[in-house]
C-alpha positions in Angstrom: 38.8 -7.8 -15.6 35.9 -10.1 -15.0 37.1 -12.5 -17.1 41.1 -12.4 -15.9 39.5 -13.0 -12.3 37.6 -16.4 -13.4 41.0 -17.4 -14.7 42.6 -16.8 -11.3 40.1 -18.5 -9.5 40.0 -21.4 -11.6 43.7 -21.8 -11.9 43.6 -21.9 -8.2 40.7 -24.5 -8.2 42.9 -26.7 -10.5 46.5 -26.2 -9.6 47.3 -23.5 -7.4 48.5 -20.1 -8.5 52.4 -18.5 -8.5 52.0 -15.2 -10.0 55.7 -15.2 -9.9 57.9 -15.6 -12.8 60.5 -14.1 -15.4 59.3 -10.5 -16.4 56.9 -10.5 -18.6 55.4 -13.4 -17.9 53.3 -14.9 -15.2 54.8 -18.1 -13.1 51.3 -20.2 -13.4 52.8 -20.9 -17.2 55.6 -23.5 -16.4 57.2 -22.9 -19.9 58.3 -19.5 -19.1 59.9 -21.2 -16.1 63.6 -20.6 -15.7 65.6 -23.8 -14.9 67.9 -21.8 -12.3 64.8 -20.3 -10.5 63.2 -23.0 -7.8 59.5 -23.8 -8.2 59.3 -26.6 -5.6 61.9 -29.4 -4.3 61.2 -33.0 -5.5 60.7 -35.6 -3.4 58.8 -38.8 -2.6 58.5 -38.0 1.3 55.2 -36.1 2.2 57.2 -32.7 2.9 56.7 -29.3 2.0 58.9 -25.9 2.4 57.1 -22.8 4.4 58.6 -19.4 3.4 57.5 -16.0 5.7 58.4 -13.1 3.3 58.0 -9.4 4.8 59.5 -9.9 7.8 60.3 -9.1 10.7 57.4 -7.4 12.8 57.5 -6.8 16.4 54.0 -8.1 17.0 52.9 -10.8 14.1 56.3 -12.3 13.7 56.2 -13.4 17.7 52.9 -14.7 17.1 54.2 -16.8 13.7 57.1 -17.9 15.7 54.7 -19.2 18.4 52.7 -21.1 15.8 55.2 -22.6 14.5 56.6 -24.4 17.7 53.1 -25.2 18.8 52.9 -27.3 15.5 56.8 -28.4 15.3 57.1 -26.5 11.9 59.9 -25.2 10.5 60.5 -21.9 8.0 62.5 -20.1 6.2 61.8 -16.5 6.9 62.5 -13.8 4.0 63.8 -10.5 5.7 63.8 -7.3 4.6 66.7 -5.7 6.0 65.6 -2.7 6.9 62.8 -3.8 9.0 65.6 -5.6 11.3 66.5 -2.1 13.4 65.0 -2.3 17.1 64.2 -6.1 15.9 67.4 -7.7 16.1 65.8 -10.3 19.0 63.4 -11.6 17.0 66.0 -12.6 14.0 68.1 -14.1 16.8 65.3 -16.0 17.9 63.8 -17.2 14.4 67.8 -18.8 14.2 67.6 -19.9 18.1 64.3 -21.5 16.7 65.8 -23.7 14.1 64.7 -21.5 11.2 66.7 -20.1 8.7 66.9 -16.7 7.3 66.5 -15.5 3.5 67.5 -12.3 1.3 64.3 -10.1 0.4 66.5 -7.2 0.5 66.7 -3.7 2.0 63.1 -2.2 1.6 59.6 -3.3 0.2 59.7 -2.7 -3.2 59.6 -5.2 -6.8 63.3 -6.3 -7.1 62.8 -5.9 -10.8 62.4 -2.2 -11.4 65.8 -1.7 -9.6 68.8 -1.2 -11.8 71.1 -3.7 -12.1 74.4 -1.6 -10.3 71.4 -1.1 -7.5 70.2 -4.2 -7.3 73.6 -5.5 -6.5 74.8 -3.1 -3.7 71.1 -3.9 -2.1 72.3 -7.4 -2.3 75.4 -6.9 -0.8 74.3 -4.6 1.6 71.1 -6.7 3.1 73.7 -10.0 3.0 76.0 -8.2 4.9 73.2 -7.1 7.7 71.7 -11.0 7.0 75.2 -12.4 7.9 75.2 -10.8 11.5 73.0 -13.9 12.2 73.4 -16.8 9.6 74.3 -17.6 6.3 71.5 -16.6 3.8 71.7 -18.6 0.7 67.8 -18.1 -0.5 66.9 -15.1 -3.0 63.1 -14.3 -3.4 62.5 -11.4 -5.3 60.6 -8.5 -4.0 57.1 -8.9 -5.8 58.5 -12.1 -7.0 59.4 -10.8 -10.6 62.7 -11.6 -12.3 65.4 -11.0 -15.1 68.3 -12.7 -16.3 70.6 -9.9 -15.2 69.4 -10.8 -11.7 70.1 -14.4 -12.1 73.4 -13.5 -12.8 74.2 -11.2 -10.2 72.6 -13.6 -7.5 74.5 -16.4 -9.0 78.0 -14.1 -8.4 76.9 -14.4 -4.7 76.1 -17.9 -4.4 72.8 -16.9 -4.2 69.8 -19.4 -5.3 66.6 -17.8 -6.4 63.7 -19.2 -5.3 59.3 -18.3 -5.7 57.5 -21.7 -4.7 54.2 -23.3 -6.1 51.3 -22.8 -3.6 50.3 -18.8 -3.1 47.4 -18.2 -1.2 47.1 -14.5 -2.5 47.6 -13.6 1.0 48.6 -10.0 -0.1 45.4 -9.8 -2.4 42.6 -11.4 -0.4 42.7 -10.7 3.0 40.8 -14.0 4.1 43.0 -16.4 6.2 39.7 -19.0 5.3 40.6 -18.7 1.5 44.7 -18.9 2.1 43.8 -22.4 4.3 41.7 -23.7 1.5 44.3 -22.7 -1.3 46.9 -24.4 0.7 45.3 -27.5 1.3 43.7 -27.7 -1.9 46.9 -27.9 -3.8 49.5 -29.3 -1.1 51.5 -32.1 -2.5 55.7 -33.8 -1.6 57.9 -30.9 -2.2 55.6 -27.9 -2.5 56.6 -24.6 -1.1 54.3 -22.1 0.2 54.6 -18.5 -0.2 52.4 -16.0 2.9 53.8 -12.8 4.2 54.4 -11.2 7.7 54.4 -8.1 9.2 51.5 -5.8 10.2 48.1 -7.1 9.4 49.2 -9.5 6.8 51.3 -11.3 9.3 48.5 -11.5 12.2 46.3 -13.0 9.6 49.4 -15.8 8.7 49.3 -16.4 12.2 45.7 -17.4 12.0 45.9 -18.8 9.0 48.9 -21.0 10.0 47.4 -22.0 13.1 44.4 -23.5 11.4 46.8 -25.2 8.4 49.0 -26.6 10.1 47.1 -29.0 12.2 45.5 -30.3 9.0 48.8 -30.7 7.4 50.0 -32.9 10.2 46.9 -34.7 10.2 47.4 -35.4 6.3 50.8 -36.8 7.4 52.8 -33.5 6.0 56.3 -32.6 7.4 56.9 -28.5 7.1 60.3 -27.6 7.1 62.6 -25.1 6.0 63.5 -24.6 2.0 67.5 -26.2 3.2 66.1 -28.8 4.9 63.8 -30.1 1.9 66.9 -29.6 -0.7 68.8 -31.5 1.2 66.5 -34.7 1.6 66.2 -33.8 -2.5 69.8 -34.0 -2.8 70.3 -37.0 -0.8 67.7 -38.7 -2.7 69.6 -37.9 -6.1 72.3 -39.5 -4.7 70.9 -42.6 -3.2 
């Protein structure tokens, strides 16, 4: 145990840490990266995706949503749709705000240990709940874990599937000093960040947020939602 933490904690020191991946196999390894599974967005421009998974909360997500104007940043906020009963405001006003909504599905669970018949009608059913206020066409799986049966089904669905390349460990270590330091540490163009809301996870992304993104701005950093830094991708490609 000792030794698997000084490998976390270097890995962080070096790189950054996505403890997300294909099942089986931890994200940090990039050859057990699937090519359909989004990473991080390349691009020359010094931008990065924010993703808010957990979502929403009647008191932290407010306070993330305030944070976010105060620093003109951007998100795109993971929902899981059975958190949005008596919260329907606060998904309209994370839309009204110029965010964007994505598909964590119905409860808070690892996406991976569902069955396949499940998984899908979760899909359809948190889409369907999603769709009252956008179009969601971001996947993250709960926990982050994956399988090529889910690729497949979120693919039927014109659903992209995406973890990102800079995670705090927000979940694990609640210390919004560490998450600033991870972040910075390892920002670069095109990186996305992974933290969580709701309950005392999402007060301390508040904090956390409100002490990163001045220093992200200062460092000459855009932070915009994961459609906003595919498309500037995309339009690069083309150019």
């Amino acid at each position: 145990m000792i030794a698997l933490k000084a490998v976390i904690i270097l890995n962080l020191l070096v790189g950054g840490l996505s403890v997300h991946g294909c099942k089986g196999t931890l994200g940090i390894w990039k050859k057990n990266r699937h090519p359909d599974v989004v990473y991080s967005i390349y691009t020359d421009q010094q931008v990065v995706a924010l993703t808010i998974d957990d979502g929403p909360d009647p008191v932290s997500t407010k306070l993330i949503l305030d944070t976010l104007a105060e620093n003109e940043a951007t998100a795109t906020f993971f929902v899981i749709a059975n958190r949005i009963p008596g919260n329907e405001a606060l998904l309209e006003e994370i839309v009204a705000s110029g965010h964007e909504l994505g598909n964590h599905l119905t409860r808070d669970e690892p996406s991976i240990n569902l069955l396949p018949a499940t998984f899908e009608s979760e899909l359809i059913h948190s889409h369907a709940t999603l769709s009252e206020y956008s179009q969601p066409h971001w996947f993250r799986p709960g926990s982050g874990w994956y399988d090529e049966w889910m690729l497949e089904i979120l693919a039927k669905y014109d659903y992209r599937c995406v973890l990102g390349s800079i995670y705090p460990l927000d979940v694990q270590i609640a210390s919004t000093w560490f998450a600033k330091q991870i972040i910075l540490w390892n920002i670069k163009p095109g990186a996305i960040i992974i933290l969580h809301d709701s309950g005392s996870r999402g007060l301390r992304t508040a904090r956390t947020l409100s002490k990163v993104l001045p220093e992200l701005r200062k460092k000459g950093y855009r932070i915009v939602s994961l459609t906003e830094l595919w498309s500037m991708a995309a339009l690069h490609h083309l150019q």
